[in-house]
C-alpha positions as CSV (number, residue, x, y, z in Angstrom):
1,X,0.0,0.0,0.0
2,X,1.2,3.3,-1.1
3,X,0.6,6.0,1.3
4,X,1.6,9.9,0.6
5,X,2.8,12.5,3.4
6,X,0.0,15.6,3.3
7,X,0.8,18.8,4.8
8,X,-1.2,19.8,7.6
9,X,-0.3,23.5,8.5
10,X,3.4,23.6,9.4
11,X,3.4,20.0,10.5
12,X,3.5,16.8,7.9
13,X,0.7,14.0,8.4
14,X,0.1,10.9,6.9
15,X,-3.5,9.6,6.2
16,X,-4.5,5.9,7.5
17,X,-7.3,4.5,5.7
18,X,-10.1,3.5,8.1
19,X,-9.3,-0.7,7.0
20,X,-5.6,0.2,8.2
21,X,-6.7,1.6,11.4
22,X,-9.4,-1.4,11.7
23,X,-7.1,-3.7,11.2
24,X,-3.9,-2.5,13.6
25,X,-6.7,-1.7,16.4
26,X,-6.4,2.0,15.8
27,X,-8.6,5.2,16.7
28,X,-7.8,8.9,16.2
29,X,-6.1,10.6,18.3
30,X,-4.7,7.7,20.0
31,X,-0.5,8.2,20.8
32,X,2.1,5.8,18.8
33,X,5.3,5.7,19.2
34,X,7.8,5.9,16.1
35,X,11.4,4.3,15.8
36,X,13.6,4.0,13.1
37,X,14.9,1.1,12.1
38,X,18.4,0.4,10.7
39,X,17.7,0.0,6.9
40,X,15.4,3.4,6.7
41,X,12.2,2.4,7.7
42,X,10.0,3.4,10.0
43,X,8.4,0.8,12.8
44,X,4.7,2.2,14.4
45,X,3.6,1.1,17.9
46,X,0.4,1.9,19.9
47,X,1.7,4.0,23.3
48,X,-0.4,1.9,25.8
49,X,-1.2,3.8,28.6
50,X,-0.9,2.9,32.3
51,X,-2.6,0.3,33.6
52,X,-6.9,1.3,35.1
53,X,-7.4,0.0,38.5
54,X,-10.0,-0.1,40.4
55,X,-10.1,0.9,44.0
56,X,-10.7,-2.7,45.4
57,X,-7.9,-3.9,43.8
58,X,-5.8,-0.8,45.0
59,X,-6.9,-1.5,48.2
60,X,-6.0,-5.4,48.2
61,X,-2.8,-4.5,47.7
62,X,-2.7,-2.3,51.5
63,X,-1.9,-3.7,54.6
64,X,-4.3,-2.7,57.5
65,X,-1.8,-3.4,60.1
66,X,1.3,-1.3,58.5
67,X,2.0,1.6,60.7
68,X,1.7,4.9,60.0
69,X,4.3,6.9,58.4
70,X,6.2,9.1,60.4
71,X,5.5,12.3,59.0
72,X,1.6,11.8,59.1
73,X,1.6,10.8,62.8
74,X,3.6,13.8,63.5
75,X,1.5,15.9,61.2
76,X,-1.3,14.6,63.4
77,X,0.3,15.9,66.5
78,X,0.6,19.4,64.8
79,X,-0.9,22.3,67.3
80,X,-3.9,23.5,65.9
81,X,-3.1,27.5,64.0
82,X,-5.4,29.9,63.2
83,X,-9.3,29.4,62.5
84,X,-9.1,25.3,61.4
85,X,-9.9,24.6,64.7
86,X,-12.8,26.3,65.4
């Protein structure tokens, strides 16, 4: 497939046919990474993004028991300043 570089204002775009993006499991305006390769061409890669999780599996991975860090439990202890503690 012969594809040709268009210019889009000051930048240079190239055009993916809707069966291209079908097929590589593309959408606009998702990132991809770009690398050259040794012998001139070009190699395309979908940026995957960082992992979704939920807040019961965040919260599996705590431990109830740990202590509390330092600077919490002395931010805790803090003498109260000015109107918070009204």
């Amino acid at each position: 497939m012969e594809l040709q570089l268009r210019k889009f204002g000051n930048s240079t775009g190239l055009a993916l046919p809707p069966a291209v993006l079908r097929e590589l499991g593309l959408s606009a305006g998702q990132a991809v990474t770009l690398q050259p390769t040794a012998d001139g061409g070009l190699l395309m890669h979908p940026k995957r993004g960082r992992p979704k999780f939920s807040a019961a599996q965040l919260n599996a991975q705590c431990n109830p028991k740990a202590p509390m860090p330092a600077d919490l439990v002395a931010w805790e202890q803090m003498p109260a300043v000015g109107g918070e503690a009204l």
